[in-house]
C-alpha beads as a LAMMPS data file, in Angstrom:
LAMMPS data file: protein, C-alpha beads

67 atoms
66 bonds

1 atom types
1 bond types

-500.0 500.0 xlo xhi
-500.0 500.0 ylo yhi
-500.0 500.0 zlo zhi

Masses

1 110.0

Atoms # bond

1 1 1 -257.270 422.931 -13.026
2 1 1 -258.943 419.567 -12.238
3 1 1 -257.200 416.459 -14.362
4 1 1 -260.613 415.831 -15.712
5 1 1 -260.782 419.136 -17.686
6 1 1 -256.841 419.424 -18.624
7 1 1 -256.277 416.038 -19.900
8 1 1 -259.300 416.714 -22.555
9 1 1 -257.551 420.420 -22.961
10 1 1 -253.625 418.900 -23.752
11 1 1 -255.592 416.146 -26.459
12 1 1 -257.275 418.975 -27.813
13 1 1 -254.240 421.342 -28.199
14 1 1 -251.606 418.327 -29.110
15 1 1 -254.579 417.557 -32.548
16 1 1 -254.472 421.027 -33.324
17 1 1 -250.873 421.047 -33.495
18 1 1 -250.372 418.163 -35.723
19 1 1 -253.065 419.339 -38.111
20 1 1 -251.465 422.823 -38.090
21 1 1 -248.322 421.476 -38.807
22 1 1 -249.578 419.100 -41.603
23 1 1 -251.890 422.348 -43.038
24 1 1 -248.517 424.792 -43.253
25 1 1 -247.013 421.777 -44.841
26 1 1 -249.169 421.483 -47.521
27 1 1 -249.231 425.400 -48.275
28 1 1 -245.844 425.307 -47.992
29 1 1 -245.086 427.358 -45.167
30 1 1 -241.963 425.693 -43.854
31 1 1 -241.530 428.583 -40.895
32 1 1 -244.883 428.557 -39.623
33 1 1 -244.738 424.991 -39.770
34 1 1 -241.810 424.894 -37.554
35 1 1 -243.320 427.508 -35.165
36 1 1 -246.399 425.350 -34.620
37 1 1 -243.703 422.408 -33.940
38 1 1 -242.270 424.016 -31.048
39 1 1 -245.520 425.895 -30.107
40 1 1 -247.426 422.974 -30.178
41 1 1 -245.472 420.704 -27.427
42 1 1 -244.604 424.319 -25.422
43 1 1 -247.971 425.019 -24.392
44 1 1 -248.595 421.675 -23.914
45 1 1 -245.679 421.264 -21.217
46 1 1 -246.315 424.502 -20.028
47 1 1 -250.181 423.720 -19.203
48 1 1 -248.983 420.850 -17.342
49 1 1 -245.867 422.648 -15.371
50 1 1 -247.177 425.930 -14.557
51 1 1 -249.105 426.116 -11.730
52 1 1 -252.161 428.229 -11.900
53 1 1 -253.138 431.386 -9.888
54 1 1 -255.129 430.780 -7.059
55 1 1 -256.522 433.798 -5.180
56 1 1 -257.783 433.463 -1.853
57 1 1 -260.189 436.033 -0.321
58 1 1 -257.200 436.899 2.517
59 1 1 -254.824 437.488 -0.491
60 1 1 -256.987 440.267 -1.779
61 1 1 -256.755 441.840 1.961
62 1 1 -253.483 441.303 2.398
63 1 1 -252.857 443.374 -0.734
64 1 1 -254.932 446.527 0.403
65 1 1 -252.566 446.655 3.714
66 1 1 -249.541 446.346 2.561
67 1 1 -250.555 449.391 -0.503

Bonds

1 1 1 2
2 1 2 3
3 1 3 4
4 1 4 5
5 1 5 6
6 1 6 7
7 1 7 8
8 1 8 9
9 1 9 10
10 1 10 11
11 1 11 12
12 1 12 13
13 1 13 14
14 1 14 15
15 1 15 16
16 1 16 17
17 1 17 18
18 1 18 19
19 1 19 20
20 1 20 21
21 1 21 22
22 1 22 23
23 1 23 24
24 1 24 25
25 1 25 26
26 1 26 27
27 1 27 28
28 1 28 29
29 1 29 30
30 1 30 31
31 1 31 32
32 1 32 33
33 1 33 34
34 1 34 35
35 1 35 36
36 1 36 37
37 1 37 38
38 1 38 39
39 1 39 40
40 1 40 41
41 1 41 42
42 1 42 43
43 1 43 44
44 1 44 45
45 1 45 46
46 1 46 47
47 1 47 48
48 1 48 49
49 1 49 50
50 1 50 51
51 1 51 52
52 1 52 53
53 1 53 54
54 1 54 55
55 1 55 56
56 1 56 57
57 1 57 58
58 1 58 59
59 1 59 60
60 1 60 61
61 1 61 62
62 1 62 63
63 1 63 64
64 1 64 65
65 1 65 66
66 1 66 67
């Protein structure tokens, strides 16, 4: 994923975080609150460490032999 798109993407998901965290405070929701703490800065890491899948048109006929 080109920097351009998953900077925007890890800003986007890091805000959403916070606010969830600040919403399930203010309901009251202490374990929810604490899963969006550690799901929030998971999937951010995660985006950043996990390489994506890329498929290349030889993969796809390497996979027919070898079936």
């Amino acid at each position: 994923m080109p920097f351009r798109v998953k900077f925007p993407l890890t800003l986007t998901v890091a805000l959403v975080a916070v606010a969830g965290w600040f919403y399930m405070g203010h309901l009251g929701q202490t374990g929810p609150q604490w899963a969006v703490a550690f799901l929030g800065p998971f999937t951010v890491i995660s985006l950043w460490i996990f390489p994506e899948v890329v498929r290349h048109p030889s993969d796809a006929k390497a996979g027919k032999k070898a079936s």
